[in-house]
C-alpha positions as CSV (number, residue, x, y, z in Angstrom):
1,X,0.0,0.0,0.0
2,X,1.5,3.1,-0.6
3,X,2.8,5.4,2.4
4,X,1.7,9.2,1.9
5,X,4.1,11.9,2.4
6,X,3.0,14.7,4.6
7,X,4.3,17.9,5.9
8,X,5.8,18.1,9.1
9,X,5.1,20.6,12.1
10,X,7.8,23.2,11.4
11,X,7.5,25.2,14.9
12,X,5.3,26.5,17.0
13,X,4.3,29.6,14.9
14,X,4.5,27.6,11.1
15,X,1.3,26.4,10.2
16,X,2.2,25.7,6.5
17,X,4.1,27.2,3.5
18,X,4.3,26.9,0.1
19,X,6.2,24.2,-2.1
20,X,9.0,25.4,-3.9
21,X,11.0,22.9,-5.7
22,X,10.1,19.4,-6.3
23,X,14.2,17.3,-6.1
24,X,12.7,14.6,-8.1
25,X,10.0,13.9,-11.2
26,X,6.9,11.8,-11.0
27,X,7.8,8.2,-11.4
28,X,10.8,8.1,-10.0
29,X,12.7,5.8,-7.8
30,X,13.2,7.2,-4.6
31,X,15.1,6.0,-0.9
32,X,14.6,6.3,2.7
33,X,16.1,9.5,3.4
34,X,16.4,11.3,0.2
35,X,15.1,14.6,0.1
36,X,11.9,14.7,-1.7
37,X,10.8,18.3,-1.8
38,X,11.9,22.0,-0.5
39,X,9.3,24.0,1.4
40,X,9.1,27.6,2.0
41,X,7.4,29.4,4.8
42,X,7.6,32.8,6.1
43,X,10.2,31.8,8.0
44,X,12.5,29.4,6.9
45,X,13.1,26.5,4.3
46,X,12.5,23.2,5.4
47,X,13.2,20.0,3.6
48,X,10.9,17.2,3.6
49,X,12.6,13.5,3.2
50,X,11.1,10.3,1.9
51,X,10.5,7.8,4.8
52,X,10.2,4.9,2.7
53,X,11.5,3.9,-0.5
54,X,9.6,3.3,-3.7
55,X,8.3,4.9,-6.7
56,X,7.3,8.4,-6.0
57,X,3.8,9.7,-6.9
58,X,3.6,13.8,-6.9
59,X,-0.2,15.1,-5.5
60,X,0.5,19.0,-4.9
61,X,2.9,20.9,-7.2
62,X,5.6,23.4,-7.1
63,X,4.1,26.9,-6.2
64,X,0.6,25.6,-4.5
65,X,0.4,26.6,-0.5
66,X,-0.2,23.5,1.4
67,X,-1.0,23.1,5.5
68,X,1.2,21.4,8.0
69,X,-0.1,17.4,7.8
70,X,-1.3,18.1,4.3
71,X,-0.7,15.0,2.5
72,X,1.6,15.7,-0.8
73,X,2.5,12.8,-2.4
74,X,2.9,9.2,-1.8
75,X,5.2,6.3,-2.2
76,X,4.3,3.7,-4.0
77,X,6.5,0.6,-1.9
78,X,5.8,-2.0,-4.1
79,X,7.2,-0.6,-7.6
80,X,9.9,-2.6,-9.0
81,X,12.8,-0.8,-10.8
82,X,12.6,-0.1,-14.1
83,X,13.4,-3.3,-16.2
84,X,16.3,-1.6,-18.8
85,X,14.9,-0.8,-22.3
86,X,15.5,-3.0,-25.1
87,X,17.7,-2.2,-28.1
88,X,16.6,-1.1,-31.3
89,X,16.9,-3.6,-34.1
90,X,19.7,-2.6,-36.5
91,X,18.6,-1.5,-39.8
92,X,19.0,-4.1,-42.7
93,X,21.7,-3.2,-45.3
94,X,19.6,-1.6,-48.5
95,X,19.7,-3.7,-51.3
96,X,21.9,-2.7,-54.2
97,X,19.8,-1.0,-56.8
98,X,18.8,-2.8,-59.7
99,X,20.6,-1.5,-63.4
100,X,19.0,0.7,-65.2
101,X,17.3,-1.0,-68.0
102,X,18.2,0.1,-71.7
103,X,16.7,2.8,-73.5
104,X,15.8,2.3,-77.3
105,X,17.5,4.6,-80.0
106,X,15.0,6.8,-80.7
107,X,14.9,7.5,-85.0
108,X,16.4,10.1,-86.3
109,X,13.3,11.9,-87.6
110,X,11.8,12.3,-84.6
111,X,12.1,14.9,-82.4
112,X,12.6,14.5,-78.6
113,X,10.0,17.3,-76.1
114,X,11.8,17.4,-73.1
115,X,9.0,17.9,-70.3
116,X,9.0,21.0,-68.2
117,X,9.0,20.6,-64.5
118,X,6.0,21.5,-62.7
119,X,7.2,24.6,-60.0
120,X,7.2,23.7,-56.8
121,X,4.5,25.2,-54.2
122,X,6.0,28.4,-52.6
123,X,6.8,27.6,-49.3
124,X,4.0,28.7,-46.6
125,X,5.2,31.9,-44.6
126,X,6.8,31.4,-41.3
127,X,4.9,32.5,-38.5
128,X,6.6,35.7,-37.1
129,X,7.4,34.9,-33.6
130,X,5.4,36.5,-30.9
131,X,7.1,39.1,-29.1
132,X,8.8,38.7,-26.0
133,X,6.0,39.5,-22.9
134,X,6.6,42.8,-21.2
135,X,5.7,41.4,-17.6
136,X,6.5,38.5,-15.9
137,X,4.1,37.6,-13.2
138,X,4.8,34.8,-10.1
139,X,3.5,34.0,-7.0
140,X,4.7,35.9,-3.6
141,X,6.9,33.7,-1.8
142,X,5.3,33.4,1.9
143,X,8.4,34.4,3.4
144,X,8.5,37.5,0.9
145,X,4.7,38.2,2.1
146,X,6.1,37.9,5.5
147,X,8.7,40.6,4.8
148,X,6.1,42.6,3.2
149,X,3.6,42.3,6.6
150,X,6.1,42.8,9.1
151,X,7.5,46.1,7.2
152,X,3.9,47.5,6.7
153,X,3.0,46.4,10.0
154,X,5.9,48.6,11.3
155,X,5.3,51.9,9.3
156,X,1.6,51.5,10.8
157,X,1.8,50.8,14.3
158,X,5.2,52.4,14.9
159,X,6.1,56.0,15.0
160,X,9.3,55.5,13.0
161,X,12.1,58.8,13.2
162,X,15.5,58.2,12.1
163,X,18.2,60.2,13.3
164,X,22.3,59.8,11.7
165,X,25.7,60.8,12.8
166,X,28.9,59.6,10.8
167,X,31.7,57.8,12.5
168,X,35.9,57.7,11.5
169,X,37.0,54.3,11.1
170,X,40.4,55.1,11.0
171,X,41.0,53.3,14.4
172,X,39.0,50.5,13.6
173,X,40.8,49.6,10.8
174,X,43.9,49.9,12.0
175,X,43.4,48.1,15.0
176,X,41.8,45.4,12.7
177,X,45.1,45.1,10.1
178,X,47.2,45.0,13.3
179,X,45.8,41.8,14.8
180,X,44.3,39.8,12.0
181,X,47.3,37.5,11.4
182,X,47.5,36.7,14.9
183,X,43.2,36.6,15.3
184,X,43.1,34.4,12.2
185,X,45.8,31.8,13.6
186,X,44.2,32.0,17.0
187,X,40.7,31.0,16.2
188,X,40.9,30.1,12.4
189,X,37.8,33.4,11.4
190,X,39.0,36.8,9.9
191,X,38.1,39.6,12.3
192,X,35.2,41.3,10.7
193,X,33.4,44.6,11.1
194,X,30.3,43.8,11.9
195,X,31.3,41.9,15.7
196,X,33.0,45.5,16.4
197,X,29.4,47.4,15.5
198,X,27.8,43.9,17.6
199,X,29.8,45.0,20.7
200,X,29.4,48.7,20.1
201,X,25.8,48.5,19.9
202,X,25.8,46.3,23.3
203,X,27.8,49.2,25.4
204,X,24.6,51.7,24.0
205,X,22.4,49.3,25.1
206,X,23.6,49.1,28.5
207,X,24.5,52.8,28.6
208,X,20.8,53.7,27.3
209,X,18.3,51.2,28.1
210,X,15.3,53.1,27.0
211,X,16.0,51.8,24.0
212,X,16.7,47.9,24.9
213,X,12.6,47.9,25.1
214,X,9.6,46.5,23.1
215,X,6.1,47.6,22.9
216,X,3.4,44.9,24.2
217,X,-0.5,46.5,24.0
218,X,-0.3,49.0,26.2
219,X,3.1,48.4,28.2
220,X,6.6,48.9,27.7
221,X,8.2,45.7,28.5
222,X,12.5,46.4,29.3
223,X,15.0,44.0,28.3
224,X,17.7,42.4,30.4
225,X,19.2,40.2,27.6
226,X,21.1,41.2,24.5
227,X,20.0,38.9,21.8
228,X,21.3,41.1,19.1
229,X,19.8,40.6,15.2
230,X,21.8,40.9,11.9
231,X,20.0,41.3,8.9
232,X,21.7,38.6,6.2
233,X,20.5,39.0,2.2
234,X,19.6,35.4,0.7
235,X,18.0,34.7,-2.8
236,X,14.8,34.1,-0.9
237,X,14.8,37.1,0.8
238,X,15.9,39.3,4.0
239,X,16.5,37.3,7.2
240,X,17.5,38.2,10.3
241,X,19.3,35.9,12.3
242,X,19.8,36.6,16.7
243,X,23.3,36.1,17.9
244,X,22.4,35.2,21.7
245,X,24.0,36.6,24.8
246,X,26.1,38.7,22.3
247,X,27.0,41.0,25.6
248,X,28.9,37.5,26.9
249,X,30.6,36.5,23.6
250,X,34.0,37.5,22.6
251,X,34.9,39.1,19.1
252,X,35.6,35.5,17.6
253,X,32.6,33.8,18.9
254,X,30.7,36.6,17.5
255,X,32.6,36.1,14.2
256,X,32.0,32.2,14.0
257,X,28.2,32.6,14.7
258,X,27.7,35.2,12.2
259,X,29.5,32.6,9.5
260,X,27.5,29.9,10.8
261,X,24.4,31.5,9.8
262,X,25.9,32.9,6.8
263,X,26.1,29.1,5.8
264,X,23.1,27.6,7.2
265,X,21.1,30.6,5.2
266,X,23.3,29.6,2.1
267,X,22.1,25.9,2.6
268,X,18.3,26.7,3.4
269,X,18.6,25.0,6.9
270,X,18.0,28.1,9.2
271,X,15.5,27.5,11.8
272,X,12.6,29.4,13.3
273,X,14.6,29.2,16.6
274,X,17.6,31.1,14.8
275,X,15.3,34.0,13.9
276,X,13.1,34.9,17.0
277,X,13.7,36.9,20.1
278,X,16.2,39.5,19.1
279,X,16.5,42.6,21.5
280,X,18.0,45.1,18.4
281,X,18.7,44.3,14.7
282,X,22.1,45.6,12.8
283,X,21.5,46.3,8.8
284,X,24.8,46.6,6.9
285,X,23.5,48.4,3.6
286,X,27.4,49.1,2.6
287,X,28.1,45.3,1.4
288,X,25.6,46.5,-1.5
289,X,27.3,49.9,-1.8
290,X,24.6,51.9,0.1
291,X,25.7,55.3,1.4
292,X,22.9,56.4,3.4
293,X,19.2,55.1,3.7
294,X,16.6,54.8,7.0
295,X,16.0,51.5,8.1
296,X,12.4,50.2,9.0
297,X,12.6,48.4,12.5
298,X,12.0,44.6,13.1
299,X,9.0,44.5,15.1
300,X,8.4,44.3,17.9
301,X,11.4,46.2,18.4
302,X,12.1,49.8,19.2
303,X,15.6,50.3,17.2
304,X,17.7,49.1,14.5
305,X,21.1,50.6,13.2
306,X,22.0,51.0,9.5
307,X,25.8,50.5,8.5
308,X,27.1,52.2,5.1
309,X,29.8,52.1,2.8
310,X,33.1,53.1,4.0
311,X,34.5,56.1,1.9
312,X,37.2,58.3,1.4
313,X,36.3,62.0,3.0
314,X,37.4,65.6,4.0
315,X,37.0,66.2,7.4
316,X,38.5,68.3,10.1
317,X,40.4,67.4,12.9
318,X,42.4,69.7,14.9
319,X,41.8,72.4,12.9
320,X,42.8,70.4,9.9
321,X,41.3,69.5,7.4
322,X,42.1,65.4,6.8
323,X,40.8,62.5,4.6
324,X,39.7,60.0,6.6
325,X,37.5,56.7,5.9
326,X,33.9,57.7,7.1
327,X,30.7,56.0,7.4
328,X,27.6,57.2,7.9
329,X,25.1,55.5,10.8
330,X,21.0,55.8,10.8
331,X,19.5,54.7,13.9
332,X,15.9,54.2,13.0
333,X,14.0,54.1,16.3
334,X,10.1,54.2,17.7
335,X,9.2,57.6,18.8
336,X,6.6,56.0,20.9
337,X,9.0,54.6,23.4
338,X,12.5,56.2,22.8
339,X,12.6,60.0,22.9
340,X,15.1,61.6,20.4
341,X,17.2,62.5,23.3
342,X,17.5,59.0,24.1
343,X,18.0,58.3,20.4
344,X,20.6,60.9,19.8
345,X,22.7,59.8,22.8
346,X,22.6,56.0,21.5
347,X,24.2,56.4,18.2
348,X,26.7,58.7,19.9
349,X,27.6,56.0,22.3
350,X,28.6,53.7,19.3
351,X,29.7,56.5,17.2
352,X,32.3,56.8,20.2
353,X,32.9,52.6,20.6
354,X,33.6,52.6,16.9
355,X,36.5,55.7,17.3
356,X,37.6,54.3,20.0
357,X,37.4,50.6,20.3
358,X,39.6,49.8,22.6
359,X,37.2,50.6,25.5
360,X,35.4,47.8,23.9
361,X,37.9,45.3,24.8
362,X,39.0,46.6,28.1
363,X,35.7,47.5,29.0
364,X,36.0,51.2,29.4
């Protein structure tokens, strides 16, 4: 009897998603264990496996939306493999034409009318080809509709003000050349930005609380934990992966979670787990070249920082005026629960971390 394939539960908030890719065709020959299907939710990509082996029989296709316990498929247990097609017969040798016979000499007096050939039928005209269509239309991902809820969710119920401030990362980068060899031989990861903005943006926490908060009906509910979010582009959309306790992880641990993500995201195995709970979200923009844009906060939220390109400017320092490598910051915040004050005085605080980041590892 064949065994049906369902979809699993996928977590507590997943109740279904849609499927995008068939790995195999209808009729095949499947095993225990092979991965049948890929699934997209608003969330994450799961994989659904064959637990059985037989020929497989395909009931929902690519692109339909189908419930968690929906059945699928089946496999058919009983189908015998394919018995291996027989070969052609070889073509028999043409027989040798027969000689042609011989013509009679025609008499002199006669004259010979050679006929004329009838002209061959124009050929019928070739259909021109139809032009190329001017749209393209496909069906919303659910983890794209997700993106597209959660962003209109937040210009709606959030009163979204974005301040900016730029930041020299002169000593950043220095300090980062200087110990790369030795970081790199130490715990086998390159020493990144991004875990010198992770740490910056933990000392504002701290320093500022008010904005270490999230909005919950009609209470502010404060945060003790700093479960800090980086936004990470993937062919199927935004994602936002939480890099836990980040306020008791040191600069390589933060570096090997944020490539451990980066993988898991490149394989389509990140969980619902990896993407809920986060405290504050970092955007890095500048890895596409952005100079300056506002952020939309991750609900339910209250901040999020935007990174920029790094770039050659004219500034002054003591009285001089200096090129220096400058970036620009946007704090994005929700002027229902963070005051501009507040704001103001957060993106200073990592302004100052990122100048001067060797408070960061001494703790000053």
């Amino acid at each position: 009897m064949p065994s049906d394939i369902k979809i699993p539960a996928l977590g507590e908030s997943v109740a279904g998603g849609q499927i995008a890719k068939w790995h195999f065709k209808e009729g095949d020959l499947v095993k225990t264990g092979d991965i049948l299907l890929t699934l997209e939710t608003d969330k994450v990509a799961a994989e659904v496996t064959a637990e059985s082996s037989g020929a497989l029989h395909i009931g929902k296709q690519a692109g339909e939306d189908v419930e968690v316990g929906a059945v699928v498929g089946q496999i058919d247990e009983n189908a015998a493999a394919p018995a291996p097609k027989a070969e052609a017969p070889k073509p028999a040798p043409a027989a040798a034409p027969a000689p042609a016979a011989k013509t009679e000499e025609k008499p002199a007096n006669v004259t010979e009318f050679k006929v004329v050939p009838k002209p061959e039928p124009a050929p019928a005209p070739v259909a021109k080809a139809a032009p190329e269509g001017r749209i393209t239309r496909k069906k919303m991902s659910p983890l794209r509709k997700k993106i597209a809820d959660q962003l209109v969710s937040a210009q709606r119920t959030a009163a979204i003000l974005t301040t900016f401030n730029e930041c020299d990362m002169s000593n950043v980068m220095a300090l980062r050349s200087k110990l790369q060899d030795s970081f790199v031989a130490k715990n086998g990861v390159k020493l990144g930005f991004m875990s010198f903005f992770i740490k910056a943006v933990v000392e504002a926490l701290k320093a500022v609380p008010q904005v270490n908060v999230r909005v919950e009906g009609d209470e502010i509910v404060q945060n003790h934990f700093f479960d800090i979010g980086v936004a990470v582009g993937t062919e199927r959309g935004l994602i936002v992966p939480v890099l836990r306790d980040a306020d008791q992880k040191s600069f390589a641990e933060l570096e090997k979670d944020i490539l451990g993500y980066a993988a898991k995201a490149k394989e389509g195995k990140i969980q619902v787990s990896d993407l809920t709970g986060g405290v504050f979200t970092i955007s890095n923009g500048g890895v596409y070249g952005s100079l300056l844009s506002t952020p939309i906060i991750n609900p339910p939220q209250s901040a999020i920082l935007g990174m920029h390109s790094i770039q050659q400017r004219p500034v002054a320092v003591d009285g001089q005026v200096v090129i220096r490598p400058m970036m620009y910051l946007a704090l994005s915040y929700d002027h229902r629960v963070v005051d501009g004050k507040e704001a103001v005085s957060f993106l200073i605080w990592i302004k100052d971390c990122i100048e001067n980041p060797a408070r960061m590892l001494v703790g000053a």
